[in-house]
VEXMIFI-889161 format. One line per 2 residues: number of its first residue (from 1); for each residue x, y, z of N, C-alpha, C, CB. Coordinates in steps of 0.02 Angstrom, whole numbers, plus 50000, padded with zeros to 5 digits. Glycine has a CB too. Example, Ala and Ser with C-alpha at 12.3 -4.5 7.8 and 13.67 -1.06 7.14 Angstrom:
1 = 50660,49716,50390,50615,49775,50390,50660,49835,50390,50565,49776,50452; 50642,49888,50354,50684,49947,50357,50645,50002,50394,50704,49970,50286;
END
This chain:
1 = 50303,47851,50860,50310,47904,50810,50276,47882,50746,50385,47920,50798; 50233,47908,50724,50215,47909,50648,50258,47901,50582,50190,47967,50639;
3 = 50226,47874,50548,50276,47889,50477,50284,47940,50446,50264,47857,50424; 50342,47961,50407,50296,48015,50357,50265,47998,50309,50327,48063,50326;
5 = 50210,48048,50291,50155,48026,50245,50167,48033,50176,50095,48060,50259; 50196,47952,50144,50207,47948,50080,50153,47967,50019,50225,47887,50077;
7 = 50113,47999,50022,50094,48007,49999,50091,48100,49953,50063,47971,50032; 50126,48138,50012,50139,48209,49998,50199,48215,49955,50147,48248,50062;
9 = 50226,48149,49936,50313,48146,49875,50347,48173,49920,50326,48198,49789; 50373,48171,49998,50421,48197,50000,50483,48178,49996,50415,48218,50032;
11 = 50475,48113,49967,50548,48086,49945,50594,48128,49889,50536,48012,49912; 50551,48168,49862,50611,48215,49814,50609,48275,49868,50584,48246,49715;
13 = 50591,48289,49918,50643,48366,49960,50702,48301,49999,50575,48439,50054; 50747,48338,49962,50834,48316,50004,50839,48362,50048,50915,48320,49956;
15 = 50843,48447,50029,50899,48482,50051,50854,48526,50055,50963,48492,50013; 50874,48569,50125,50831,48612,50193,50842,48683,50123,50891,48625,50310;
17 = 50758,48720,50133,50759,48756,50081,50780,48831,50119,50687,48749,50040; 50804,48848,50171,50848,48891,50210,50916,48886,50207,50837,48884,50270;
19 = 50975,48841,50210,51030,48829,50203,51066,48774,50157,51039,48825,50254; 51011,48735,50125,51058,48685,50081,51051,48638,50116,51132,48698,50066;
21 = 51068,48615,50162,51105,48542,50183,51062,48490,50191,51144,48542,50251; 51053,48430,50193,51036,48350,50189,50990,48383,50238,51095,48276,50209;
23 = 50927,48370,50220,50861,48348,50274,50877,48282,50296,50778,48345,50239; 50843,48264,50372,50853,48184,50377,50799,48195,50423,50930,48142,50404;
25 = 50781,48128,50449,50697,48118,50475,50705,48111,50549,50652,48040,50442; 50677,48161,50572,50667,48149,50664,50595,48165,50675,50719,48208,50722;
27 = 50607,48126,50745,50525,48135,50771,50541,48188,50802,50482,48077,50821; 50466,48246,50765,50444,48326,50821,50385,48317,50814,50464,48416,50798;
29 = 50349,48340,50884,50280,48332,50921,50271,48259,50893,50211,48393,50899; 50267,48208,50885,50237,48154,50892,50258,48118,50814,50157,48168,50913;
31 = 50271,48175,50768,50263,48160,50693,50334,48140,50683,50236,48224,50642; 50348,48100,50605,50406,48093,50584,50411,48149,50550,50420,48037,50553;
33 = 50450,48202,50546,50470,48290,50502,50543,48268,50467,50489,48381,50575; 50561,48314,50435,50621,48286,50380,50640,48390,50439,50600,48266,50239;
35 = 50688,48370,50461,50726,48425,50480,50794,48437,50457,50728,48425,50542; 50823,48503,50448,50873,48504,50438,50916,48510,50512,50876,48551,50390;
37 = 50979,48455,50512,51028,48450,50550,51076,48509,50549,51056,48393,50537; 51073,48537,50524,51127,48622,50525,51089,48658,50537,51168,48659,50459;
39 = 51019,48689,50503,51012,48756,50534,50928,48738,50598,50997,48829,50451; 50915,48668,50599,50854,48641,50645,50781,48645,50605,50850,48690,50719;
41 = 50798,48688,50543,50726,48714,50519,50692,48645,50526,50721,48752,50433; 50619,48640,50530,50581,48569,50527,50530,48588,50455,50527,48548,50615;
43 = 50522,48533,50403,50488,48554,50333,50408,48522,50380,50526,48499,50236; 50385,48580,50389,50299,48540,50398,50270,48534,50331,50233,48590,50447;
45 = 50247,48478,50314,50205,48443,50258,50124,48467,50282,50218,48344,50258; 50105,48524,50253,50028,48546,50263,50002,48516,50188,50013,48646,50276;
47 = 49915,48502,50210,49878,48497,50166,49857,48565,50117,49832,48468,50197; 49848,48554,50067,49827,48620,50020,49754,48624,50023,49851,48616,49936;
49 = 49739,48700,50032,49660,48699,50025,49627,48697,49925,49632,48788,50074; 49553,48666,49962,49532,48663,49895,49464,48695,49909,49531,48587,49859;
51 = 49424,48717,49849,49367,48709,49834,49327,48683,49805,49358,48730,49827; 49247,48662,49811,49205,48648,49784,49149,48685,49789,49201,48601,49793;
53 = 49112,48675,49724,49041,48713,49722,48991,48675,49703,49036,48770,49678; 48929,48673,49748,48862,48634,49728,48817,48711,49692,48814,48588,49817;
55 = 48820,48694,49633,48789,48737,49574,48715,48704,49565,48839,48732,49498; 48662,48714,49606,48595,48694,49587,48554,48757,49558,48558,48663,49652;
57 = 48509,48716,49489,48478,48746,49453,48405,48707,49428,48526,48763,49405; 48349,48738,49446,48288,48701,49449,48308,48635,49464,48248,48703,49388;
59 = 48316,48619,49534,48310,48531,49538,48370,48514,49511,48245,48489,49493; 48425,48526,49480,48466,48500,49447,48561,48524,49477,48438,48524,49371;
61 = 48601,48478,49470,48642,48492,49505,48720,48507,49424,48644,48422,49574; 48740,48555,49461,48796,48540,49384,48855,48527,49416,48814,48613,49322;
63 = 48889,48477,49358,48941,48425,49373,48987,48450,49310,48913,48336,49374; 49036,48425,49313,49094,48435,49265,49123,48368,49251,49149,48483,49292;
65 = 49140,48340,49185,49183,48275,49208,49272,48305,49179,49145,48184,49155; 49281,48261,49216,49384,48279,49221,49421,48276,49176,49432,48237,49259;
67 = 49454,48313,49129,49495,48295,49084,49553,48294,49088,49489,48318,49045; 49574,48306,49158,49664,48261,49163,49657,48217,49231,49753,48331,49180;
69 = 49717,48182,49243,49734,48132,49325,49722,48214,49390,49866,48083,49326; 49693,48187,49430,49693,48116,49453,49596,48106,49439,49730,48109,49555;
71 = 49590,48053,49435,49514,48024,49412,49508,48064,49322,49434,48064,49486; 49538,48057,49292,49533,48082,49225,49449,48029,49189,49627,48063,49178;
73 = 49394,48079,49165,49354,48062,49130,49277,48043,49187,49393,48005,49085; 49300,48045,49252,49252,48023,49301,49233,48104,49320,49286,47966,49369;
75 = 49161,48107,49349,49121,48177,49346,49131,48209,49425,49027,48163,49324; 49122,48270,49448,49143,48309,49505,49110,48357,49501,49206,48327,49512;
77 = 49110,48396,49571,49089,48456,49572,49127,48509,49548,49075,48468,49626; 49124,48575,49507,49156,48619,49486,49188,48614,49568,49117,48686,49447;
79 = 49282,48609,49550,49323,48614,49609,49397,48636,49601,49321,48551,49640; 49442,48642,49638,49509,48681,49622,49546,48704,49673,49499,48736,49585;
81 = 49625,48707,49675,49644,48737,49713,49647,48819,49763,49672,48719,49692; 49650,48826,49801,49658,48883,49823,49714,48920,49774,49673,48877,49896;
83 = 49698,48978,49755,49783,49021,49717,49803,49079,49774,49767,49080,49617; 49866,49073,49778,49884,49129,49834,49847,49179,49818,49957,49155,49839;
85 = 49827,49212,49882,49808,49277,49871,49736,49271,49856,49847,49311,49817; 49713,49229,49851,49647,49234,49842,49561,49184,49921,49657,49194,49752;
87 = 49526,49217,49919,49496,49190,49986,49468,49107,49941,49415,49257,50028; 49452,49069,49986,49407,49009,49964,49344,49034,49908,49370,48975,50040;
89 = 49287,49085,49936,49236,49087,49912,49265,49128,49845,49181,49114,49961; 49339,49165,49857,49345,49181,49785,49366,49133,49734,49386,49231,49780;
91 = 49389,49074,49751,49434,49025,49727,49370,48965,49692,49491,48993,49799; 49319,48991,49730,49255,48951,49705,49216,48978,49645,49204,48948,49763;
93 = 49222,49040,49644,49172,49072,49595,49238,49071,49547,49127,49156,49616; 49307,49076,49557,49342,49070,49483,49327,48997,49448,49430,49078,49490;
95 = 49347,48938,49508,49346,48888,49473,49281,48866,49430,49366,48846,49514; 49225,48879,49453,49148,48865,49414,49165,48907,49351,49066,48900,49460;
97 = 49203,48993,49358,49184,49005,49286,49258,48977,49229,49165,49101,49281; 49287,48950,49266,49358,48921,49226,49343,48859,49197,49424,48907,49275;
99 = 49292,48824,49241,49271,48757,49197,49204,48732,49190,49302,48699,49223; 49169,48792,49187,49120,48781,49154,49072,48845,49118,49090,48742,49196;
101 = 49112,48906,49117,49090,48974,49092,49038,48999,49125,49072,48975,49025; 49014,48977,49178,48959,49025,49212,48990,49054,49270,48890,48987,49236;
103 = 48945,49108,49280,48965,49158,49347,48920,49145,49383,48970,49237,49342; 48948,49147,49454,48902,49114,49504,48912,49168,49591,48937,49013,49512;
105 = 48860,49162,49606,48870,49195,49670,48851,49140,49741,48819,49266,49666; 48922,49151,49778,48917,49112,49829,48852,49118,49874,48973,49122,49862;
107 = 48828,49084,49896,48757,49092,49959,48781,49071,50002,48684,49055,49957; 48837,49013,50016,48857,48985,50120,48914,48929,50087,48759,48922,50190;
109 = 48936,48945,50153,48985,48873,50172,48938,48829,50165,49024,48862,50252; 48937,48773,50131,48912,48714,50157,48930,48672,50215,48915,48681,50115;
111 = 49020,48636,50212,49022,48605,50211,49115,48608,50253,48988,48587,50154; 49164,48603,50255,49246,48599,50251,49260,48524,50295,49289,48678,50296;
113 = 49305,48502,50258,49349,48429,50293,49393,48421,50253,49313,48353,50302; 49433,48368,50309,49525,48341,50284,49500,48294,50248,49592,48306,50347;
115 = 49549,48272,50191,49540,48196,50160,49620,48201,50113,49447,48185,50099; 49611,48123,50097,49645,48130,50041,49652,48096,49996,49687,48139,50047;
117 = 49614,48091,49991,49566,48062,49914,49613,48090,49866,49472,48099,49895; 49647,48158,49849,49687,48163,49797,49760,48124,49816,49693,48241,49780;
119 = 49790,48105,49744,49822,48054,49765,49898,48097,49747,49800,47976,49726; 49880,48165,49735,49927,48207,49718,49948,48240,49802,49894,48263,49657;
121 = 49910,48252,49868,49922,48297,49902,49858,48277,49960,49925,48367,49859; 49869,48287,50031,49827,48307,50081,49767,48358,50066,49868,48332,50129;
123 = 49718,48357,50065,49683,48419,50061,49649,48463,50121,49637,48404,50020; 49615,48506,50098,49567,48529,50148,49514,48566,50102,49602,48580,50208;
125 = 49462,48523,50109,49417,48552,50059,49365,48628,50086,49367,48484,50039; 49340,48668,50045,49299,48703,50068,49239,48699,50028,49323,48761,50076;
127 = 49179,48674,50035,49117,48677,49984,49070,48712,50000,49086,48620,49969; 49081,48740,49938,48993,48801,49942,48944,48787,49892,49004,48896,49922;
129 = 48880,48830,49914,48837,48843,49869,48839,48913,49842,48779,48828,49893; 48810,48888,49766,48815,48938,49734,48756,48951,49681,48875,48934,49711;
131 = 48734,49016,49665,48696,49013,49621,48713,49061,49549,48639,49026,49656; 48676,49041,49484,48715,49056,49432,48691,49134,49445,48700,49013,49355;
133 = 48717,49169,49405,48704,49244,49416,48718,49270,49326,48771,49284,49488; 48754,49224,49278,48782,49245,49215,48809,49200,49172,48826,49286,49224;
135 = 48837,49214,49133,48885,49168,49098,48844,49123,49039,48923,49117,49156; 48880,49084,49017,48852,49016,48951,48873,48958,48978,48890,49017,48862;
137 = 48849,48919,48997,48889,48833,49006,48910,48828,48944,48839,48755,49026; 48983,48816,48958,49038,48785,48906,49093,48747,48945,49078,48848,48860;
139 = 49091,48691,48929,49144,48665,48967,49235,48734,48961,49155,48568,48921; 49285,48715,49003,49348,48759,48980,49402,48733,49026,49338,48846,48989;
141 = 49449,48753,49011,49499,48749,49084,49511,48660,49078,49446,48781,49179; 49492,48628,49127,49525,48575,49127,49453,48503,49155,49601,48594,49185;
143 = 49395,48529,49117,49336,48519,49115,49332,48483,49028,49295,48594,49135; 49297,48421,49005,49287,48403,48975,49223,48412,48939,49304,48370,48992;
145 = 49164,48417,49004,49118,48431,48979,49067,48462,49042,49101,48374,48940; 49038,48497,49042,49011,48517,49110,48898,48512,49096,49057,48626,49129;
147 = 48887,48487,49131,48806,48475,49141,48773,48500,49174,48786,48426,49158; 48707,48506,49196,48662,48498,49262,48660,48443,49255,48593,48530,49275;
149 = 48635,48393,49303,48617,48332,49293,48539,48337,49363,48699,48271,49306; 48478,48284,49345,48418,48294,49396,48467,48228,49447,48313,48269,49358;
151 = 48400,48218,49475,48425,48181,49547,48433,48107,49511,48357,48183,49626; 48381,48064,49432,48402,47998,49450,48443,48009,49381,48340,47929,49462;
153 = 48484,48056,49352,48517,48048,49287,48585,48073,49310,48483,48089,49222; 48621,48081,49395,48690,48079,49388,48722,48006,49385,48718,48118,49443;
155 = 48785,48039,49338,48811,47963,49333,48850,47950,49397,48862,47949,49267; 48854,47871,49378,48904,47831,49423,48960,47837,49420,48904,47773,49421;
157 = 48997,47885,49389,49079,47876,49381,49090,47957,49440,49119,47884,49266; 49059,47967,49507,49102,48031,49518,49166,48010,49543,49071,48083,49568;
159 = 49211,48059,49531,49254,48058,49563,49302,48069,49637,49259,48071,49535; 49269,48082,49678,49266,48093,49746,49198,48079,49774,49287,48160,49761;
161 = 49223,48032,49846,49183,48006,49871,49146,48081,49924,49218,47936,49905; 49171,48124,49935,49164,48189,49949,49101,48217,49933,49211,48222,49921;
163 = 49113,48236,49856,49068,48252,49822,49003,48223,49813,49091,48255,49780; 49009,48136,49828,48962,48096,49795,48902,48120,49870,48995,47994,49778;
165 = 48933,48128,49910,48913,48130,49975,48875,48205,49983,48980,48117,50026; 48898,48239,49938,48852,48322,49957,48812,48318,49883,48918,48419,49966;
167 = 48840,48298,49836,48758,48289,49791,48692,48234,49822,48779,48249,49703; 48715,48196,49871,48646,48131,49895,48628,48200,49933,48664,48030,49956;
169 = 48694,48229,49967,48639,48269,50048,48599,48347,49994,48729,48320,50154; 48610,48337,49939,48555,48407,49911,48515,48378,49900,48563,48456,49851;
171 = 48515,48313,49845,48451,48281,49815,48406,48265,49899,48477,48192,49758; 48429,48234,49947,48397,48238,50007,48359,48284,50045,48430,48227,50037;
173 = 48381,48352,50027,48331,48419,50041,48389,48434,50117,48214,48396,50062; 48459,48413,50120,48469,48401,50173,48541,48502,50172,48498,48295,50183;
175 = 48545,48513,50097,48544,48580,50082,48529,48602,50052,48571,48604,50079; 48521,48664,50069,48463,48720,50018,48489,48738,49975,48434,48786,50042;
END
C-alpha cells in the first residue's frame, strides 16, 4: 500500500466532510485514503489543474517573475489556477491578462502533465500558446514584473523546471 501523499496537508482534514466523524487511513485500490468509518465516504486527494502560457513576440518569449511563495522573486510563464467554472484555455487568457495586462488569444495546446513541483498541491498543468491580440504590459495581480525576454537574455532564476523545459523547446523551433 502506498503512503498518503504528505505533501497535499492532509494532516489538517480530521473529520469526513458528509457526517462529521474521525477520518482514519485505509488502504482503497492500492492507495492509503483517509475514509470515514461511519458513513465509508473515501476523501480522494486529486491534483488541481493549472495553466500556463508561452506568450511569443518577435523571437521573444514573455515571462513574469513571482511576487509571493512558492518560488517568490524567481521568473515563470504567465500561469494559474483553474477557477471553477471556467475552461483551461479560459483560465489562460485570464491569467496572462491578470499578471501582465495583455490580452492574448489562445492558438493550441501545447503541452499537459502531472508534477509537483508546487509545494502547495499535486498539479496538472495545461500549457498553451498564445498570441497578444491587446492590452499594455504592466506587471498586476501577483506578478512583480512581467518581460519578453530573446533566447540568450532569459534569466537563470525560473521557477519551474516545467517551464524551463517549454521555453528551451520554443527557442529550439521545437514550437511554433
Amino acid at each position: 500500500m502506498r503512503k498518503l501523499d504528505a505533501q497535499v496537508n492532509q494532516e489538517g482534514l480530521r473529520y469526513c466532510p458528509r457526517c462529521a466523524a474521525e477520518l482514519s487511513e485505509r488502504e482503497v485500490r492500492g492507495h492509503a485514503r483517509l475514509v470515514c468509518p461511519a458513513c465509508e465516504y473515501v476523501l480522494y486527494l486529486t491534483p488541481a489543474p493549472v495553466t500556463c502560457v508561452l506568450v511569443e513576440r518577435g523571437g521573444a518569449i514573455l515571462l513574469v517573475r513571482r511576487k509571493y511563495p512558492p518560488r517568490e522573486g524567481h521568473w515563470c510563464l504567465p500561469a494559474g489556477f483553474v477557477e471553477v467554472g471556467e475552461s483551461p484555455g479560459e483560465s489562460a487568457v485570464r491569467e496572462v491578462r491578470e499578471e501582465t495586462g495583455l490580452d492574448v488569444e489562445i492558438e493550441g495546446l501545447i503541452d499537459c502533465w502531472a508534477s509537483d513541483e508546487d509545494p502547495r498541491t499535486p498539479v496538472v498543468s495545461f500549457a498553451f500558446a498564445a498570441k497578444v491580440v491587446g492590452g499594455d504590459l504592466e506587471p498586476g495581480d501577483d506578478a512583480e514584473e512581467a518581460v519578453f525576454f530573446e533566447r540568450g537574455s532569459v534569466p537563470e532564476g525560473i521557477a519551474f523546471s516545467s517551464h524551463r523545459r517549454l521555453i528551451l523547446r520554443c527557442f529550439e523551433g521545437e514550437i511554433p
